[in-house]
C-alpha positions in Angstrom: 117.1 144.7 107.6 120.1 143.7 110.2 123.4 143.9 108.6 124.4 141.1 111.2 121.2 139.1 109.0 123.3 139.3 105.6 126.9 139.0 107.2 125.7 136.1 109.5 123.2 133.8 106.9 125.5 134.7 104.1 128.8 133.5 105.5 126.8 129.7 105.9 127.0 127.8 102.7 127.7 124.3 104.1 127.2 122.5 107.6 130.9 123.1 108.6 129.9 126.7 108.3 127.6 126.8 111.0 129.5 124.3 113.1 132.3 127.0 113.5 129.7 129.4 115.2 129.6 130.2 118.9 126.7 128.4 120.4 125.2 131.6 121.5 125.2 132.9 118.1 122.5 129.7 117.3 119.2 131.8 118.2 120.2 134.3 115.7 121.2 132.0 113.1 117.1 130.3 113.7 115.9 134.1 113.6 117.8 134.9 110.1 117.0 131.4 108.3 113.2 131.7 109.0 112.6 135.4 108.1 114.8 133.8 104.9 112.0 131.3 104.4 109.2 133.8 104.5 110.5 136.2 102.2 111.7 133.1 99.7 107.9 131.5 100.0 106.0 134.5 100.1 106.4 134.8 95.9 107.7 131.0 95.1 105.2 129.3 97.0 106.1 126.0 98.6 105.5 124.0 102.0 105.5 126.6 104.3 104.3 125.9 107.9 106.3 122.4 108.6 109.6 124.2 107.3 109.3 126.8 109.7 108.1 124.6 112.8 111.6 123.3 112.5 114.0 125.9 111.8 115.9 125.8 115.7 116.0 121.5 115.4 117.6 121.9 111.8 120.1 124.1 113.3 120.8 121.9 115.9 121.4 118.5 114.3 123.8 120.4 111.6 125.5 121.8 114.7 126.2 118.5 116.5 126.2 115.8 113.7 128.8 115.7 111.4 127.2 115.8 108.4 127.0 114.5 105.9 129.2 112.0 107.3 126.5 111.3 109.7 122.8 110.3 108.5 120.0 112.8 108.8 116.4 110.9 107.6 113.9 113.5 107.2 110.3 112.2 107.2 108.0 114.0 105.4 110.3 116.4 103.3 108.1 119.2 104.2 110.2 120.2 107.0 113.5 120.3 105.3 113.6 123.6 103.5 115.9 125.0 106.4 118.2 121.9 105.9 117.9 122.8 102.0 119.6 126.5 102.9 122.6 125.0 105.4 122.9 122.3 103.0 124.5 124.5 100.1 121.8 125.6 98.6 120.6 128.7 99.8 121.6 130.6 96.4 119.5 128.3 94.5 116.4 128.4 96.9 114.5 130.9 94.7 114.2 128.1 92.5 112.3 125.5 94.7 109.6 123.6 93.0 110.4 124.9 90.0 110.7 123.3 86.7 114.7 122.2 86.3 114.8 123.7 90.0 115.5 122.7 93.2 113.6 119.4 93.8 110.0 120.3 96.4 111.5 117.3 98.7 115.5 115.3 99.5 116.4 113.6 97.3 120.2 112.4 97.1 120.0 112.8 93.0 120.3 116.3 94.3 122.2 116.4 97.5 125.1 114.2 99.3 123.4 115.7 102.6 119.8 114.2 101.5 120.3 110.8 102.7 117.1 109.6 101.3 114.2 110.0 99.5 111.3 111.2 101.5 108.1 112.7 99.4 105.8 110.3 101.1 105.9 110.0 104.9 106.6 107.0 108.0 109.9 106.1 106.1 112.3 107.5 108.0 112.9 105.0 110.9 113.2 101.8 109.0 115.5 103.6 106.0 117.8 105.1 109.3 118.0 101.5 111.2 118.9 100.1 108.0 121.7 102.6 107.7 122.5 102.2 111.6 123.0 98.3 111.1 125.2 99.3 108.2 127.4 101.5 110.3 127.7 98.9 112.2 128.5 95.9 110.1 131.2 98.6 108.2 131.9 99.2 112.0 132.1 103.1 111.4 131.6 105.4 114.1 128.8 107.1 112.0 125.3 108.3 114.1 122.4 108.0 112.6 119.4 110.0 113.1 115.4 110.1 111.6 113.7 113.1 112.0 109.8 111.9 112.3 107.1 114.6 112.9 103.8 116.5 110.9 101.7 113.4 112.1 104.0 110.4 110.6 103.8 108.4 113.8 100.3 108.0 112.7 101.7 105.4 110.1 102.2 101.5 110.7 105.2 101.7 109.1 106.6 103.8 111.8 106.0 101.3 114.1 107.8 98.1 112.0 110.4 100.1 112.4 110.3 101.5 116.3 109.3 97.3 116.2 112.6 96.1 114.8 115.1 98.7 116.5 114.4 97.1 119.9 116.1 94.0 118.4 119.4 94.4 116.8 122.2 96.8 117.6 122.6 99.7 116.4 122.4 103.3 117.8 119.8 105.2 115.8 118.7 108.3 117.5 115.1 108.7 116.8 113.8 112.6 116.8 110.0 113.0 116.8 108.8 116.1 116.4 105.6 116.5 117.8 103.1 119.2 116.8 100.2 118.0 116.5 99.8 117.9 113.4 99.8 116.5 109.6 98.2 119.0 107.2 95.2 118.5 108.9 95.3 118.5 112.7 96.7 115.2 114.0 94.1 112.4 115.4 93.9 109.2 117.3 95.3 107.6 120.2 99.4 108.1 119.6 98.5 112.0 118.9 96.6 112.1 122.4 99.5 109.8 124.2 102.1 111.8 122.7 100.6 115.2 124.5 100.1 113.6 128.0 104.0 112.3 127.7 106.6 113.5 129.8 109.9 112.5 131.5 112.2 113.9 133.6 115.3 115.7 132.3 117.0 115.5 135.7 116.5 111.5 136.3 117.5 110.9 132.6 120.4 112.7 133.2 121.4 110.7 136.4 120.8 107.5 134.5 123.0 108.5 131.9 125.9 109.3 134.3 125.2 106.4 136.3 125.7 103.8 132.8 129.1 106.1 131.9 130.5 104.9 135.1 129.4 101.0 134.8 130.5 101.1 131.4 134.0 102.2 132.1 134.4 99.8 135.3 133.0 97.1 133.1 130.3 96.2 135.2 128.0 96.5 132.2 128.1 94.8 128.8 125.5 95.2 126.3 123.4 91.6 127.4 123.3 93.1 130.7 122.2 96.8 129.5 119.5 95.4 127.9 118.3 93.6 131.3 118.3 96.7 133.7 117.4 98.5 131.2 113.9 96.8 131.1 114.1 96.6 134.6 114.5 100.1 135.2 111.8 100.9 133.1 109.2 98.7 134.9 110.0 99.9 138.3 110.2 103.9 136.8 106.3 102.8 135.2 105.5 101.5 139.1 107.0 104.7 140.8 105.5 107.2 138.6 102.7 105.6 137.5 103.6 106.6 134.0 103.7 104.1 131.0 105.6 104.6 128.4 105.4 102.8 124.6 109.1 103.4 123.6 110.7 102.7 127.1 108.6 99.4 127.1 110.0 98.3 123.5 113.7 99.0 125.3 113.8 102.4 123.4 115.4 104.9 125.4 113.3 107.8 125.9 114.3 111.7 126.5 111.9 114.7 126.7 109.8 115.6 125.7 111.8 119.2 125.3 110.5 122.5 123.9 112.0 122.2 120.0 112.3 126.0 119.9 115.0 126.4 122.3 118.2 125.8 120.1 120.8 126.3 122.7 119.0 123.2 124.8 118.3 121.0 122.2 122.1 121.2 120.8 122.8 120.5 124.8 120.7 117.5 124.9 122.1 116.3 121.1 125.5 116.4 122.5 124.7 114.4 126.0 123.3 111.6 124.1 125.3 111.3 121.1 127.7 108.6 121.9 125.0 106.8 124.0 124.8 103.0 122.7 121.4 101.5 121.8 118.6 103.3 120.2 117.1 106.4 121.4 114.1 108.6 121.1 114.0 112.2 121.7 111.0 114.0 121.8 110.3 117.5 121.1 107.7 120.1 120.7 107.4 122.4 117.9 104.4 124.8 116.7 103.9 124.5 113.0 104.3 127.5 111.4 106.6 129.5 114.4 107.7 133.0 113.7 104.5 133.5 111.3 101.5 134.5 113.2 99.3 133.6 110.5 100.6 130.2 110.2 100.7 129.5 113.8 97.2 130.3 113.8 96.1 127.6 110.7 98.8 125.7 109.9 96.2 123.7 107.3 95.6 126.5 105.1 99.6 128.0 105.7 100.6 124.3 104.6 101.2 125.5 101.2 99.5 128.9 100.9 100.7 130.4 97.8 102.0 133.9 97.6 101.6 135.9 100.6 102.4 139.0 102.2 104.9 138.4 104.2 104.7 142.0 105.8 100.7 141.4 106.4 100.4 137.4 106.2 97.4 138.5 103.6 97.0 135.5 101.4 97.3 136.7 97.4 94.2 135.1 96.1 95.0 134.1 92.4 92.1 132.9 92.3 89.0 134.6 89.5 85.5 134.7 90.2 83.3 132.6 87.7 86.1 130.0 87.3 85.6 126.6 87.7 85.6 124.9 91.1 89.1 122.3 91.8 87.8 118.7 90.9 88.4 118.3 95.2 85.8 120.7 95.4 82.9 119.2 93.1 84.2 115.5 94.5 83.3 117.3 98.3 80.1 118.7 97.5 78.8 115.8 95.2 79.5 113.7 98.6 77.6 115.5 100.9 74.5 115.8 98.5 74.8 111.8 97.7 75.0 111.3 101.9 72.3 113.3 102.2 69.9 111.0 100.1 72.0 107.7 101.1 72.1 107.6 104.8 75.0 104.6 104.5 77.4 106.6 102.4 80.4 107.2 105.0 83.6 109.5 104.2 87.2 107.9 105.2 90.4 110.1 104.6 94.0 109.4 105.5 94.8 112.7 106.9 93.5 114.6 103.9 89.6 116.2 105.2 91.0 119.6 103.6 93.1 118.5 101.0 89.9 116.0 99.4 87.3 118.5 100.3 85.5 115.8 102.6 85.8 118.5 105.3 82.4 119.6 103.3 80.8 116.3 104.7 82.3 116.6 108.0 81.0 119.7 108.7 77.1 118.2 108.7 77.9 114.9 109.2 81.0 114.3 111.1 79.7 111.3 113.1 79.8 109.5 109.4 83.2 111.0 107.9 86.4 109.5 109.3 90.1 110.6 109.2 92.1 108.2 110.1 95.6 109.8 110.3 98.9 109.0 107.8 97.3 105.8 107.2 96.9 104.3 103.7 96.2 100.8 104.4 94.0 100.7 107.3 92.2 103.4 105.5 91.3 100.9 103.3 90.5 98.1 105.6 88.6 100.0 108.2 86.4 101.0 104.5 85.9 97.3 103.6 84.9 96.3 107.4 82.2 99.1 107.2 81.4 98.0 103.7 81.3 94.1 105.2 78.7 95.2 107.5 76.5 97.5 104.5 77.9 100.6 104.9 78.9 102.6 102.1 82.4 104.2 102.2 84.2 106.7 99.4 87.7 106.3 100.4 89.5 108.9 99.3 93.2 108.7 99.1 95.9 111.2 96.8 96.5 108.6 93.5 100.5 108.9 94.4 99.6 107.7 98.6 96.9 104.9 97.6 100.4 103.2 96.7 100.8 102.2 100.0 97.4 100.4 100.5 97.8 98.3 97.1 97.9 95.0 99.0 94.6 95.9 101.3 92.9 97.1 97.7 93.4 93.6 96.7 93.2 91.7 99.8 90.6 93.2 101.6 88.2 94.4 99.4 88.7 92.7 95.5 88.4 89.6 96.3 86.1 90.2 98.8 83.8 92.3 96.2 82.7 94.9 98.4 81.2 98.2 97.7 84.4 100.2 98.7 84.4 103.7 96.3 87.9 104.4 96.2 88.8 108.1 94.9 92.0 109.1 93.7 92.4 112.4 93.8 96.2 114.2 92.4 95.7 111.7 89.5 98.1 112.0 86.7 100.9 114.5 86.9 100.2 116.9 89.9 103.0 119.2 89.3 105.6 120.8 91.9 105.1 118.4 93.8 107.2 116.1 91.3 108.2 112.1 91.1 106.9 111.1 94.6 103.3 113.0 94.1 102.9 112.3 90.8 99.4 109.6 90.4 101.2 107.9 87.8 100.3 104.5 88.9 96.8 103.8 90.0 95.1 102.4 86.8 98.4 100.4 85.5 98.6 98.9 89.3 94.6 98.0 89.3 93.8 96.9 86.2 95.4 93.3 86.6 93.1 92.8 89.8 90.2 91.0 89.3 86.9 92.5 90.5 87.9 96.2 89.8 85.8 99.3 88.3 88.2 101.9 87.4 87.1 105.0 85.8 88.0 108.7 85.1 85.9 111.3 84.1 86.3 113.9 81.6 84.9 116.2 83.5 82.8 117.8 86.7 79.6 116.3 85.3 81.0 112.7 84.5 82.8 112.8 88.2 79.1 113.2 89.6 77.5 110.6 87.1 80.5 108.3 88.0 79.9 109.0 91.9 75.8 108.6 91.6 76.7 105.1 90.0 79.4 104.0 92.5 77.0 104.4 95.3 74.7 101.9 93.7 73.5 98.3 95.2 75.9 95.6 94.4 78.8 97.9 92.3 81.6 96.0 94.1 85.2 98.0 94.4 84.7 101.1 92.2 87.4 103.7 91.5 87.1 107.0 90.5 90.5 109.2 89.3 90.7 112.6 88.6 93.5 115.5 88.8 94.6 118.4 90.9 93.2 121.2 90.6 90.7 123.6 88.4 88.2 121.8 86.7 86.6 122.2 83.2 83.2 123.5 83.7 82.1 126.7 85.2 79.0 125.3 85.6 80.0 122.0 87.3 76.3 121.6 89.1 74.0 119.1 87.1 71.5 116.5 87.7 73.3 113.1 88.4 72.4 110.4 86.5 73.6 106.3 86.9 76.0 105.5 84.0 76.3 101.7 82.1 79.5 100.5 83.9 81.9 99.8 81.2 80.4 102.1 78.4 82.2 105.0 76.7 80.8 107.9 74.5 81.8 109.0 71.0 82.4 112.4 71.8 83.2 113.6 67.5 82.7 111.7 64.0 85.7 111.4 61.8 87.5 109.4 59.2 90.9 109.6 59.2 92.0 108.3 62.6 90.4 107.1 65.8 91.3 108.5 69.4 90.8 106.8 72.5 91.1 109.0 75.7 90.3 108.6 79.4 89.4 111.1 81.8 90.5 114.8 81.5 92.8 115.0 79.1 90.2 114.2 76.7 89.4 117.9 77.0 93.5 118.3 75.7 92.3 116.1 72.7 89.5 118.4 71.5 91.8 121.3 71.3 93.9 118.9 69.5 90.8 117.7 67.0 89.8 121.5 66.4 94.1 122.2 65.1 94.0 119.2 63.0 90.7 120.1 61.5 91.8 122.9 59.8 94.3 120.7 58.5 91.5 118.6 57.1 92.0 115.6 59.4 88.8 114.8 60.8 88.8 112.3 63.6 87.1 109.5 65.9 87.1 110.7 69.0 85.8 108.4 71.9 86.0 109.2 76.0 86.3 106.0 76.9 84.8 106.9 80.5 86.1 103.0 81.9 89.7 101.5 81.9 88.0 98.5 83.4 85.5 97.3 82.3 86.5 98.5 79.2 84.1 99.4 76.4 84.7 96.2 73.8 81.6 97.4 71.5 83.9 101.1 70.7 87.4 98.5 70.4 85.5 96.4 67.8 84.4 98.6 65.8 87.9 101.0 65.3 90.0 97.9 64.9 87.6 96.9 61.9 87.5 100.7 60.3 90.6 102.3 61.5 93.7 101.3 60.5 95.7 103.9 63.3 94.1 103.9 66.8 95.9 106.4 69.3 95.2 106.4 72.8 95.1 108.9 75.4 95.5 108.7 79.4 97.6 110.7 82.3 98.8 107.8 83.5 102.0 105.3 82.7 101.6 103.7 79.5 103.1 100.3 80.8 99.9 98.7 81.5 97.2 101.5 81.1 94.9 101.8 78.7 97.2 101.8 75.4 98.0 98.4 76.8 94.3 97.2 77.2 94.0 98.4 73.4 96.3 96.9 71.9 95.8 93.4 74.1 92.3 93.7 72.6 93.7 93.9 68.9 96.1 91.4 69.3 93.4 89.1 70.7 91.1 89.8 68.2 93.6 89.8 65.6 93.2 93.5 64.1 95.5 94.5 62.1 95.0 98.3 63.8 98.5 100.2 64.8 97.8 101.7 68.4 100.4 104.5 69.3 100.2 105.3 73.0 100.2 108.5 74.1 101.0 108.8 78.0 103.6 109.3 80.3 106.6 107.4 79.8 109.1 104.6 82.1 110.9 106.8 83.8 110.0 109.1 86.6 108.9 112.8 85.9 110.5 115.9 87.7 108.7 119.0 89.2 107.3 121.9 87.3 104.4 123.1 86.0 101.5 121.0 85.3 101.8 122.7 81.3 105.5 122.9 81.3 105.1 118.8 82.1 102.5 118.0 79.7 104.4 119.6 76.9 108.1 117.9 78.0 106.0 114.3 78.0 104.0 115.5 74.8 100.9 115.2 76.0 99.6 119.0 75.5 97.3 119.6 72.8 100.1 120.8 70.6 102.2 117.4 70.6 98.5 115.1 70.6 97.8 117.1 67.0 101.5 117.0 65.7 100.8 112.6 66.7 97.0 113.1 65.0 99.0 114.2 62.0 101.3 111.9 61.8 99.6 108.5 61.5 96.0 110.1 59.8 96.7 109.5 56.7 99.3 106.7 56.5 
């Protein structure tokens, strides 16, 4: 290794650091950070590919802004692990994603340089105009900029906010950094526009030399920049016969400029830094540059686990005979259901790989639809196909589906139409932490009328519960279940329709009853078999339904139980605890329900086990609960 590597990247601990660099010493700082990245990822695996597609652009923006003075708004915190290192932690890095570690996305809890919170993605230009209007209002001198890129333009929410910067001052410098791609490869029309875009350096650069001068002769006040400004960009559309969206919603446009050329882009930060008004500069990147591997697939070097990072050889943890992911079984459970039901459709936000409906889209792709970083229409564009008697599984990650709650409701509850929405990354999902985490879904959707949400306990429910969501007249049917491995290594079965609404008693027992929903019921049985030996015996129920939920099983343990605990990877708050004890209160048993789920407040990164035993929902704290109430 260099010494200049470990005298240069050693000697930056904070922004300021870097900013007393040389400018030509920039490519060298961009060379040491990302071979810092690879060997850092390579055995603490984290998002990989987006972090090092922007390595020269994180350099950049430290160089010319002062932050954290100024505002950087990542979008999609996948790219900031180079802004994690120049941020002050680069000593602590080892510890990404790790439990009591350094958090897997910004997060101002953590950092004064994070500006905001940015787990989920299309955020970044509304949260940085509101921050622009502030700096204005305060009347600071502070620049604002949101970095948007791995395929958030895709979002609606983008646009609101592209929308609204066109109509009040500020000077918000929007960067999007355009590489095609999500986790999956970047669709529709913006990703096509955005690759036929360009605009000359050399005119933008006259333009801005020409507005310097009227400015300072006072020839040209902000009513009257606004005015040429949309005139110049209708007569620069007529002359080059090129339209552009930003220009035309008065966004000043630059680029688009190669994003892996440091010394240019620090050049072209530093020419349009004081400019007034809002801005757009555009940039390419390759996802995954300086890893061959990972410029090759960027989906599968997303997150790849451990690696080589001599080789790029993938370290498959992975065992043969162990069960499939729950993604998996959901994937190939679709494809056999379309191939008997010629209406079932696939719709995805983004997510083909990540869900598994790649499986589907491989045979059928004129029937499977990803619709890019787009919750809500996701939903929508499901019900109109379901309005007109196709069948769609919409699948959505638990922790994104937040973002389409109102078209859930809107567009297909009240509606009743035969939408199957899957949630997959239900419950706690792990490293990803509090922005990731499906904590929501059933607590969110049980107050909506016209809802079937279920969980299964394992492969073979998921593909019961899928056989009878593709069923005539269902109505809205939802279907949760986790990350990751599944239960059974022998996940095939015959499906079978199950009676919406109906659990199963899964053990006998005397003492106590248990409620659970969906996997962790398989935590509870571990749980039954400590307590046994204790001579506890217990009523254990898989409750298969949060809604419709079974009212034969709730009658009879509030008559013969006198302790009822309840089971879900969900929040308690509204979830099926809730549902139980509404039902004994309503009923007026006298049956004590303890809850056991996860609690109001939001739950770091870690482990999925080193989670489930800090929220006590491992089988080790659901036996120490068991014995606790099973004989009072």
């Amino acid at each position: 290794m260099k010494k200049d590597f470990v005298d240069l990247l050693q000697n930056i601990n904070t922004p300021s650091d870097l900013r007393k660099l040389p400018l030509e010493a920039l490519p060298e700082v961009c060379s040491q950070i990302r071979q810092f990245i690879i060997k850092e990822l390579s055995c603490n695996p984290g998002h990989f590919a987006s972090s090092l597609g922007v390595v020269e652009l994180t350099v950049a923006l430290h160089y010319v802004y002062d932050t954290p003075y100024d505002r950087i708004v990542w979008d999609v915190g996948h790219q900031a692990g180079g802004h994690k290192i120049l941020t002050g932690r680069k000593d602590k890095f080892s510890t990404y994603r790790k439990f009591h570690g350094l958090m897997p996305f910004p997060s101002p809890e953590e950092s004064e340089y994070d500006t905001f919170t940015c787990g989920h993605a299309s955020n970044s230009i509304s949260a940085a105009l509101g921050m622009a209007v502030a700096a204005h209002l305060h009347k600071e001198q502070r620049n604002v900029v949101a970095v948007i890129g791995d395929g958030s333009m895709s979002g609606g929410l983008a646009f609101e906010g592209i929308n609204n910067a066109s109509t009040m001052p500020n000077n918000l410098l929007i960067i999007l950094n355009d590489n095609n791609m999500s986790i999956d490869r970047s669709v529709g029309g913006m990703k096509e526009y955005l690759h036929q875009l360009h605009t000359s350096s050399s005119y933008n650069t006259l333009r801005y030399r020409l507005s310097q001068k009227m400015l300072k002769m006072g020839w040209l006040n902000e009513e009257r920049r606004r005015k040429i400004l949309r005139f110049n960009n209708s007569l620069k559309s007529l002359l080059t016969n090129q339209k552009n969206v930003f220009e035309g919603m008065d966004i000043r446009y630059f680029g688009p400029l190669d994003g892996h050329d440091v010394i240019s882009l620090v050049r072209t930060l530093e020419s349009i830094k004081n400019m007034q008004g809002p801005k757009l500069l555009h940039i390419h990147t390759v996802k995954g540059r300086g890893f061959p591997a990972a410029e090759k697939d960027a989906t599968i070097w997303h997150a790849p686990g451990k690696f080589n990072p001599e080789t790029g050889e993938r370290l498959d943890e992975n065992q043969d005979g162990q069960p499939l992911r729950f993604q998996d079984v959901f994937g190939e459970t679709l494809l056999e259901l379309a191939e008997s039901n010629p209406n079932i459709v696939g719709v995805t936000p983004a997510m083909p790989t990540g869900c598994s409906m790649n499986i589907m889209m491989k045979k059928y792709p004129e029937r499977t639809f990803d619709v890019g970083i787009a919750e809500g229409h996701a939903v929508t564009f499901s019900a109109g196909m379901a309005k007109d008697g196709l069948l769609p599984f919409c699948n959505i990650y638990s922790a994104f589906a937040q973002r389409s709650y109102d078209n859930i409701i809107h567009d297909v509850a009240i509606g009743k139409l035969n939408v199957v929405l899957c949630f997959d990354r239900a419950g706690l999902v792990g490293e990803d932490g509090a922005t990731h985490h499906g904590a929501y879904d059933m607590t969110s959707l049980r107050a909506v009328p016209n809802m079937i949400i279920s969980s299964p306990m394992n492969e073979h429910e998921m593909r019961h519960l899928m056989y009878t969501a593709q069923l005539p007249d269902m109505g809205p049917f939802v279907i949760r279940y986790p990350r990751g491995k599944g239960i059974l290594k022998d996940w095939r079965c015959p499906m079978k329709a199950l009676q919406v609404g109906k659990g199963r008693l899964l053990q006998e027992g005397k003492d106590i009853a248990l409620l659970s929903i969906g996997p962790l019921g398989n935590e509870a049985e571990k749980a039954i078999s400590m307590v046994k030996e204790e001579g506890i015996s217990v009523q254990h129920y898989d409750m298969r339904f949060l809604k419709p939920i079974d009212e034969e099983i709730l009658h009879y343990v509030g008559e013969h139980y006198t302790h009822i605990i309840t089971l879900e990877d969900g929040a308690l708050k509204g979830g099926l605890a809730s549902a139980v004890m509404e039902f004994m209160s309503e009923h007026c048993f006298p049956a004590h329900v303890h809850g056991i789920g996860l609690p109001d407040e939001f739950i770091e990164h870690g482990t999925p086990a080193e989670l489930y035993r800090m929220v006590g929902m491992d089988a080790e704290s659901i036996a120490e609960k068991i014995k606790k109430y099973a004989h009072k």
